[in-house]
C-alpha positions as CSV (number, residue, x, y, z in Angstrom):
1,X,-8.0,-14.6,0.8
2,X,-4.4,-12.7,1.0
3,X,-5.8,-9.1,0.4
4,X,-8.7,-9.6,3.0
5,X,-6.3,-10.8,5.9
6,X,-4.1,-7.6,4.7
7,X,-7.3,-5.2,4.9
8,X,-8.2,-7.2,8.2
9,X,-5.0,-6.3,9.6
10,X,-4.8,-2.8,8.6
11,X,-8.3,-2.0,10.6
12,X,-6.9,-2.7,13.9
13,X,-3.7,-0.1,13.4
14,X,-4.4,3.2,14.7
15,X,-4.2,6.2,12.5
16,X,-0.7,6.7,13.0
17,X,0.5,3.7,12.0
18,X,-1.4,3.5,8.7
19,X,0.1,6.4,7.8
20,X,3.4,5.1,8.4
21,X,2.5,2.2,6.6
22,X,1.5,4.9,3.4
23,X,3.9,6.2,3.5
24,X,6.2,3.3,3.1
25,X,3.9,1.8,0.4
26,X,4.6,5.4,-1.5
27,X,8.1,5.0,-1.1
28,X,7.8,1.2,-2.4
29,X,6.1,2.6,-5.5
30,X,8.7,5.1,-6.3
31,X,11.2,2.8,-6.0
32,X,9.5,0.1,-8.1
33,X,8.3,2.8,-10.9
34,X,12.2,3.9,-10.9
35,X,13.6,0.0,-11.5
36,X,10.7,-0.5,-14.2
37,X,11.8,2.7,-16.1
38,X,15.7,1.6,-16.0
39,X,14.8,-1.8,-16.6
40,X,16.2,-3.5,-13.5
41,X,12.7,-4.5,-12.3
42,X,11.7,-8.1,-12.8
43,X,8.4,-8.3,-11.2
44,X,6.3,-6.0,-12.9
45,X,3.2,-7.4,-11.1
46,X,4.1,-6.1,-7.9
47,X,3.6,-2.4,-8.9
48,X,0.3,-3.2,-9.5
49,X,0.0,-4.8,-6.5
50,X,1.3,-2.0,-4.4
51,X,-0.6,0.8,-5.7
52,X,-3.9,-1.5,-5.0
53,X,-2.6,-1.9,-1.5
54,X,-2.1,2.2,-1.2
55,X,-5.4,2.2,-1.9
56,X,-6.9,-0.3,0.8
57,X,-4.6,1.8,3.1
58,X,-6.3,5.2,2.2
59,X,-9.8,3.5,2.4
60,X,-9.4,1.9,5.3
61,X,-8.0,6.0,6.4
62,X,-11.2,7.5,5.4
63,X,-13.7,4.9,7.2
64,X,-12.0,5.6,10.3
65,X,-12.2,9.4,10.4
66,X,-15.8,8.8,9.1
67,X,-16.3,6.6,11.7
């Protein structure tokens, strides 16, 4: 599956780099959010997509400062 390579991929960055890698998903979101309210924005899916990926990024955050 896509999102399990993604998540796979995302456990061996350090902590730094996921929050890079937040931030630029943040940054993808606002963008996207701003194209969907001016109606430029074509793929309307991908917002979804993005703010499910913030939140595999955040999770995968928290289980290693649990860890």
């Amino acid at each position: 599956m896509k999102s399990k390579k993604y998540v796979e991929g995302l456990q061996n960055k350090t902590a730094a780099e996921l929050q890079e890698e937040l931030v630029a998903a943040k940054k993808e979101l606002f963008n996207l959010r701003f194209q969907n309210a001016t109606n430029q924005l074509d793929n309307t899916g991908r917002i979804k997509e993005v703010r499910k990926n913030i939140a595999r990024i955040q999770t995968v955050i928290t289980e290693k400062a649990n860890a």
